[in-house]
PDB file of N, CA, C and O in Angstrom:
ATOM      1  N   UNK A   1      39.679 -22.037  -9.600  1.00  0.00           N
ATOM      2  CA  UNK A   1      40.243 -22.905  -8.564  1.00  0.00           C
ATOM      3  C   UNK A   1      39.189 -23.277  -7.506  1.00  0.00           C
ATOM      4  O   UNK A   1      38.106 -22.699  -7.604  1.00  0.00           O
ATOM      5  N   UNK A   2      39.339 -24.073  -6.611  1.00  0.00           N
ATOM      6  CA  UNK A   2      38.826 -25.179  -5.974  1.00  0.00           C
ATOM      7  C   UNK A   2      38.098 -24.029  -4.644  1.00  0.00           C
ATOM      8  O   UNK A   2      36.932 -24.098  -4.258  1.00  0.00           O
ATOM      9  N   UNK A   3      39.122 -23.050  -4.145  1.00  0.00           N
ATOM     10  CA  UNK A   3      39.455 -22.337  -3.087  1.00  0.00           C
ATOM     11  C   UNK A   3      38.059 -21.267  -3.280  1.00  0.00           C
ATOM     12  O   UNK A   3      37.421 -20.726  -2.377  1.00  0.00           O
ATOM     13  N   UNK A   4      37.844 -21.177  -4.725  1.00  0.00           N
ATOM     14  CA  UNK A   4      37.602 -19.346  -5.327  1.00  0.00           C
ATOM     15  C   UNK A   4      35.559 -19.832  -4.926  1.00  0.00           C
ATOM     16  O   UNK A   4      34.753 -18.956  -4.614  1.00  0.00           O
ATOM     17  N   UNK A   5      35.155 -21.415  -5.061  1.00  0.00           N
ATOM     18  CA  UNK A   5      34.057 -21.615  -4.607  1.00  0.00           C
ATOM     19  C   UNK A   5      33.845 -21.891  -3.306  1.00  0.00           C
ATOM     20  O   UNK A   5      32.808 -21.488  -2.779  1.00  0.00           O
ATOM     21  N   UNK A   6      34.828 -22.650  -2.550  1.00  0.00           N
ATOM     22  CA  UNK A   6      34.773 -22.571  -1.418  1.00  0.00           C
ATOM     23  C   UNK A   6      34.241 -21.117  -0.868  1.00  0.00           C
ATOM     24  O   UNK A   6      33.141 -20.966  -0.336  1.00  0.00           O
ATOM     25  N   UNK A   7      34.955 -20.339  -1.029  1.00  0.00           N
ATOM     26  CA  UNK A   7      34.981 -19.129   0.032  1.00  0.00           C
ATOM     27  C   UNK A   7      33.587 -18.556  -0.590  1.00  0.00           C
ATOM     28  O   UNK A   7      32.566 -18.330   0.059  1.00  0.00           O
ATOM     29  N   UNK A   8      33.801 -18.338  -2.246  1.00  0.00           N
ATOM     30  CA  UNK A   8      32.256 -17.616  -2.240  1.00  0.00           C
ATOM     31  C   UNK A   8      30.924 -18.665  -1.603  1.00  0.00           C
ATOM     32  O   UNK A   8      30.026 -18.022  -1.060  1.00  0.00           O
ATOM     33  N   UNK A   9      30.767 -19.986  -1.627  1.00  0.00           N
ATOM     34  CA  UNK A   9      29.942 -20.607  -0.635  1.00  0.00           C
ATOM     35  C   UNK A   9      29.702 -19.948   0.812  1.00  0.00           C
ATOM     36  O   UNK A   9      28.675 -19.584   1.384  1.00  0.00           O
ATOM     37  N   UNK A  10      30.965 -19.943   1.149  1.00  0.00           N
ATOM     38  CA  UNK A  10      31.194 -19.246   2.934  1.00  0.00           C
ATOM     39  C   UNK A  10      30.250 -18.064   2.862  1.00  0.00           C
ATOM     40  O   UNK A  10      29.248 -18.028   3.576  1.00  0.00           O
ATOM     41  N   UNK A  11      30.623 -16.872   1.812  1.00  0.00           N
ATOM     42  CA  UNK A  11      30.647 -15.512   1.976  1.00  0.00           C
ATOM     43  C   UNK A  11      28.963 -15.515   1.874  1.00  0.00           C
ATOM     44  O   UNK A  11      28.401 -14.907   2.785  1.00  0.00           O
ATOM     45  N   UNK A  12      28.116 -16.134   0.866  1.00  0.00           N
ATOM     46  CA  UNK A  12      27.254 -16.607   0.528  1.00  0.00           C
ATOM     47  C   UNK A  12      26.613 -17.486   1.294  1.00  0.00           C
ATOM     48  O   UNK A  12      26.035 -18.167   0.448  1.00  0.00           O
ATOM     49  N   UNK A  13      26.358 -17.881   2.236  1.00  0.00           N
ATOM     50  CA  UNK A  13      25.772 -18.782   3.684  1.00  0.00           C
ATOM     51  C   UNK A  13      26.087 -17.442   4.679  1.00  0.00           C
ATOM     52  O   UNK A  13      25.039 -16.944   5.092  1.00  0.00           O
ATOM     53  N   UNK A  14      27.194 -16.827   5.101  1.00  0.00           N
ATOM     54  CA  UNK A  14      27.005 -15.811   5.983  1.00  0.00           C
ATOM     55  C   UNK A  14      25.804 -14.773   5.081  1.00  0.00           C
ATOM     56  O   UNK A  14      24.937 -14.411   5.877  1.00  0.00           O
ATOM     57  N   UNK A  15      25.613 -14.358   4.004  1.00  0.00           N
ATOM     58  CA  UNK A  15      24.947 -13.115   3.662  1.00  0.00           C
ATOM     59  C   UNK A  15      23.670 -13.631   3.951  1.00  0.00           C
ATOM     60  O   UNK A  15      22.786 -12.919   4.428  1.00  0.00           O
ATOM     61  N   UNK A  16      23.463 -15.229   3.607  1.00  0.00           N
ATOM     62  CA  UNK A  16      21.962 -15.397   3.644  1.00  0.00           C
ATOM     63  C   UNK A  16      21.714 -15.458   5.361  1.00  0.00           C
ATOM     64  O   UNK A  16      20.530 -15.228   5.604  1.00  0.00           O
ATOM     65  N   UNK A  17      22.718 -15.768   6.894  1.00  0.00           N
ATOM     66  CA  UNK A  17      22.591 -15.675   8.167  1.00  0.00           C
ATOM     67  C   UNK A  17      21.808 -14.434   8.294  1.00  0.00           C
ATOM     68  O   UNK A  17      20.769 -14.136   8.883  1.00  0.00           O
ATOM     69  N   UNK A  18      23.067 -13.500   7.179  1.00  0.00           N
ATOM     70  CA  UNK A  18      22.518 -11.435   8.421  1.00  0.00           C
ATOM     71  C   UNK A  18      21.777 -11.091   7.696  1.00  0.00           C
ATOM     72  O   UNK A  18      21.450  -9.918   7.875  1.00  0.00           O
ATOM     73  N   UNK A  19      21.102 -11.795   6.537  1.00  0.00           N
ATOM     74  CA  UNK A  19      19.566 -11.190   6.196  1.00  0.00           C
ATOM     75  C   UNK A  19      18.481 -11.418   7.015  1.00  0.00           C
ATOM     76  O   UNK A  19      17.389 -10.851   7.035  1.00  0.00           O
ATOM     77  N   UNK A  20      19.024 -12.543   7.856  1.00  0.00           N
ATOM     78  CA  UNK A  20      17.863 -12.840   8.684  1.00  0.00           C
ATOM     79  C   UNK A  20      17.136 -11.872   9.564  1.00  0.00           C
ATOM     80  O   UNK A  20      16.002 -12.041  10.013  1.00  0.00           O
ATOM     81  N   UNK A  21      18.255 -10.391   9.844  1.00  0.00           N
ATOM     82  CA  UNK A  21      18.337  -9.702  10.254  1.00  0.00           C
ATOM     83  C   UNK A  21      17.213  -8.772   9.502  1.00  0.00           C
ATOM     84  O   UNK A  21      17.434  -8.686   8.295  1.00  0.00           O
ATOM     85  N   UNK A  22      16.192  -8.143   9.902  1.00  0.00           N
ATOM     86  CA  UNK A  22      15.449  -7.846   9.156  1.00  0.00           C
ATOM     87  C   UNK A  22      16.067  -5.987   8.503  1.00  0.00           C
ATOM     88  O   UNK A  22      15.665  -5.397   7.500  1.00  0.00           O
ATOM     89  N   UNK A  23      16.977  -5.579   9.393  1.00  0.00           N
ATOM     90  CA  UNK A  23      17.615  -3.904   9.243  1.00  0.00           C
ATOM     91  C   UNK A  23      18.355  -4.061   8.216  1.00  0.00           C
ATOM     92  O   UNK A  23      18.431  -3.133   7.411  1.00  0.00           O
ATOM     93  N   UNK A  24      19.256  -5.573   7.944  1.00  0.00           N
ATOM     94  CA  UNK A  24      19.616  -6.196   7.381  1.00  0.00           C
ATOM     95  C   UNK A  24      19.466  -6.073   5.727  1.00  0.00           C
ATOM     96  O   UNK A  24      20.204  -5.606   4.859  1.00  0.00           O
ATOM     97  N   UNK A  25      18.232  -6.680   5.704  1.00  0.00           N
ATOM     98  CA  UNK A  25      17.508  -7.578   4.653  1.00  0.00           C
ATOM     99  C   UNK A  25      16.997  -6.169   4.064  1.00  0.00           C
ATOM    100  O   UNK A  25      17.648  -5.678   3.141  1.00  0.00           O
ATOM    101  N   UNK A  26      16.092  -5.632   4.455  1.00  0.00           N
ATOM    102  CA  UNK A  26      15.482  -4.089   4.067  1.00  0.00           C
ATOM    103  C   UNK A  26      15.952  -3.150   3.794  1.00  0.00           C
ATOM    104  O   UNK A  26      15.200  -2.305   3.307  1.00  0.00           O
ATOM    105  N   UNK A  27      17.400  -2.804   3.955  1.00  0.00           N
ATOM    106  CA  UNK A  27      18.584  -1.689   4.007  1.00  0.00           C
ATOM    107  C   UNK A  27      17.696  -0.939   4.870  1.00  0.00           C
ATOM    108  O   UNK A  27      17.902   0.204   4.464  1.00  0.00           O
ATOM    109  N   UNK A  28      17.030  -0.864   5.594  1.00  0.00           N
ATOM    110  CA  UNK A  28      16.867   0.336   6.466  1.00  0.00           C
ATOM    111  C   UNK A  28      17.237   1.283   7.385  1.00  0.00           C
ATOM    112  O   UNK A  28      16.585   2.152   7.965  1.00  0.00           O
ATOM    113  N   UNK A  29      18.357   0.980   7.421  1.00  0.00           N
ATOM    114  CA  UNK A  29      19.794   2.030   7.668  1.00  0.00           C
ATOM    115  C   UNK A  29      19.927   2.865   6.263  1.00  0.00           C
ATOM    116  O   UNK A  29      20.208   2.358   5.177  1.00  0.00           O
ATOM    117  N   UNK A  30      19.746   3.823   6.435  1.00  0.00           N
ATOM    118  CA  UNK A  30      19.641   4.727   5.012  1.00  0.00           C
ATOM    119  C   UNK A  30      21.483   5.232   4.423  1.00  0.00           C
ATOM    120  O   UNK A  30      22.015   5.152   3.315  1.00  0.00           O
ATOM    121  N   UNK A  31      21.899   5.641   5.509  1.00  0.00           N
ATOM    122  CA  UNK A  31      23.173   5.978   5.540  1.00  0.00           C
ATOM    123  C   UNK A  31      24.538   4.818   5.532  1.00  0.00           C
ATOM    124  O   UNK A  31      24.257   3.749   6.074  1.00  0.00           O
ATOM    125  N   UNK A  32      25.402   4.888   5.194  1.00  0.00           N
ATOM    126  CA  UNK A  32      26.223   3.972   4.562  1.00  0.00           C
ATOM    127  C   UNK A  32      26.684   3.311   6.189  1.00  0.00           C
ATOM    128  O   UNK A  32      26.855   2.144   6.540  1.00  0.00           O
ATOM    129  N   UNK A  33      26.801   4.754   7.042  1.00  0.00           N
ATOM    130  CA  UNK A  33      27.958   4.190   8.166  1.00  0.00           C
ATOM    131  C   UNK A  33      26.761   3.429   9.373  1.00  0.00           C
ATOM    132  O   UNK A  33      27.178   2.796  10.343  1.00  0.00           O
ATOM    133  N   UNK A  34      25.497   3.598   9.139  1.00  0.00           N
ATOM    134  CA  UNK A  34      24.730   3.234   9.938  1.00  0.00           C
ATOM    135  C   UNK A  34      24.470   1.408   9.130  1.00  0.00           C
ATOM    136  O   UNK A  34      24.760   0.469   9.872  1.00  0.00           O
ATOM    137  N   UNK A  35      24.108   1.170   8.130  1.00  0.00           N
ATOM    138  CA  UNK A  35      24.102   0.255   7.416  1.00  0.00           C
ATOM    139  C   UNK A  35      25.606  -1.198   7.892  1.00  0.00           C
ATOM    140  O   UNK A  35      25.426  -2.381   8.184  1.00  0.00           O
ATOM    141  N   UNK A  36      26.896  -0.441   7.785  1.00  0.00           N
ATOM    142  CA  UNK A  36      27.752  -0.644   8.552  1.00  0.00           C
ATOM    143  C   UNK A  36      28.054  -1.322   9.720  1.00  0.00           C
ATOM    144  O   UNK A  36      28.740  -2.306   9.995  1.00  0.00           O
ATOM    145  N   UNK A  37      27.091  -0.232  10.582  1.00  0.00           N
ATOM    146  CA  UNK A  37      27.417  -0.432  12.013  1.00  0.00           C
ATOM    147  C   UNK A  37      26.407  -1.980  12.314  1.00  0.00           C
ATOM    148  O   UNK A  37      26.735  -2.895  13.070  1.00  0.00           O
ATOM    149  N   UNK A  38      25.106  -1.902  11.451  1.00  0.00           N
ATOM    150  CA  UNK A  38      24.232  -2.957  11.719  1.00  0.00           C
ATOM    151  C   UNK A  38      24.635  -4.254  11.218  1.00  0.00           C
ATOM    152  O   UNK A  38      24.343  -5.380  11.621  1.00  0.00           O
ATOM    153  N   UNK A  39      25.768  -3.657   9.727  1.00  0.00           N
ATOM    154  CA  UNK A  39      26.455  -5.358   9.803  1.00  0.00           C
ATOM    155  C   UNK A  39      27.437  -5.833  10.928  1.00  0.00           C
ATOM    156  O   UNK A  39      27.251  -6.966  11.371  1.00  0.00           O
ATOM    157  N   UNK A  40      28.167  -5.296  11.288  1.00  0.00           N
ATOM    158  CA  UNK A  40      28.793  -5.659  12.591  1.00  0.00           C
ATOM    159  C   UNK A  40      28.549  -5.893  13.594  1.00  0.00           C
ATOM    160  O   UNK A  40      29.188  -6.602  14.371  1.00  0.00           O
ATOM    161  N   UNK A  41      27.287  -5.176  13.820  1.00  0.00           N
ATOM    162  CA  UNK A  41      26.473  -6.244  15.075  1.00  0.00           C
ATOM    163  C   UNK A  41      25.856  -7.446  14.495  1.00  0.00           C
ATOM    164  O   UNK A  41      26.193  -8.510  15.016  1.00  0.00           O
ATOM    165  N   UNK A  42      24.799  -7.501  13.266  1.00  0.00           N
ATOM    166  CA  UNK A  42      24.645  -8.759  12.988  1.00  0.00           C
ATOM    167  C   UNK A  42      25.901  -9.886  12.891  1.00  0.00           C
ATOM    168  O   UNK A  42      25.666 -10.942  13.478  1.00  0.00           O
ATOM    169  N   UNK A  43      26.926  -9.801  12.361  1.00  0.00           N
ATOM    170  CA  UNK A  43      27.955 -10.559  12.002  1.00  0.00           C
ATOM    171  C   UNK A  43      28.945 -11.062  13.788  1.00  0.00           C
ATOM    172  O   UNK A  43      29.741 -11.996  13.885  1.00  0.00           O
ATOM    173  N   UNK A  44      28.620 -10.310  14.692  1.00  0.00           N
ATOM    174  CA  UNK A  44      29.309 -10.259  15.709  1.00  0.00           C
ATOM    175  C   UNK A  44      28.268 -11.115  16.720  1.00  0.00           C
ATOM    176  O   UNK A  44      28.744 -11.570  17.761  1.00  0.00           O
ATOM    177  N   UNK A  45      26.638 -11.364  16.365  1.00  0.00           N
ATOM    178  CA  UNK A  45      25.606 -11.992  16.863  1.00  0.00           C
ATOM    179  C   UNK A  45      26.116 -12.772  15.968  1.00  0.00           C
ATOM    180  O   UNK A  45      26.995 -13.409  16.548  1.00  0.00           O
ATOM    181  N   UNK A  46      26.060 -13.098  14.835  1.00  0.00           N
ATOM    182  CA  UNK A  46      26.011 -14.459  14.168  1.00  0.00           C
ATOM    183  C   UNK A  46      27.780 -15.449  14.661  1.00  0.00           C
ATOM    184  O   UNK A  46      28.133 -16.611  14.460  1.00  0.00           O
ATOM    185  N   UNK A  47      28.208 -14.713  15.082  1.00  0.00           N
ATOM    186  CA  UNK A  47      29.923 -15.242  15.605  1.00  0.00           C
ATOM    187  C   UNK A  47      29.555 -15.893  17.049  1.00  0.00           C
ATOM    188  O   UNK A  47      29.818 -17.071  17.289  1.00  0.00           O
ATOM    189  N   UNK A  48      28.909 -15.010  18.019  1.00  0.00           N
ATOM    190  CA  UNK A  48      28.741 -15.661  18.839  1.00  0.00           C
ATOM    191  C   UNK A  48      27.500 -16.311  18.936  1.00  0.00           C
ATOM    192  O   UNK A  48      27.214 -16.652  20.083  1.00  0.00           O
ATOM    193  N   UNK A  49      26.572 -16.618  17.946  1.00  0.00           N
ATOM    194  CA  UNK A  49      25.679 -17.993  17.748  1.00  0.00           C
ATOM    195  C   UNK A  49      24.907 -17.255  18.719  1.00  0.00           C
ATOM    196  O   UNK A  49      24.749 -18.054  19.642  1.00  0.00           O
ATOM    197  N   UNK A  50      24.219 -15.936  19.082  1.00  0.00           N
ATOM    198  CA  UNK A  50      23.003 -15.146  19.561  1.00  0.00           C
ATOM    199  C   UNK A  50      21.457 -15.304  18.661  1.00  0.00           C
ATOM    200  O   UNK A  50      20.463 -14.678  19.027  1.00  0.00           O
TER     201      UNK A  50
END
């Protein structure tokens, strides 16, 4: 369906934003919940356009 590319486009343009992020891009958060925490700040900078 029409919907199922849409969104993976979306999901796929945000992943390539918070790689920009270099903690991001490198996994250098070793631990799952730290890895986590750095997507939510990237994703919460990329919301408010920081």
């Amino acid at each position: 369906p029409q919907w199922v590319y849409r969104n993976r486009h979306l999901v796929e343009n945000l992943w390539a934003r918070l790689k920009e992020w270099r903690a991001v891009a490198t996994r250098y958060e070793k631990t799952a919940t730290s890895f986590l925490a750095i997507l939510h700040l990237a994703a919460a900078a990329d919301w408010i356009k920081i």
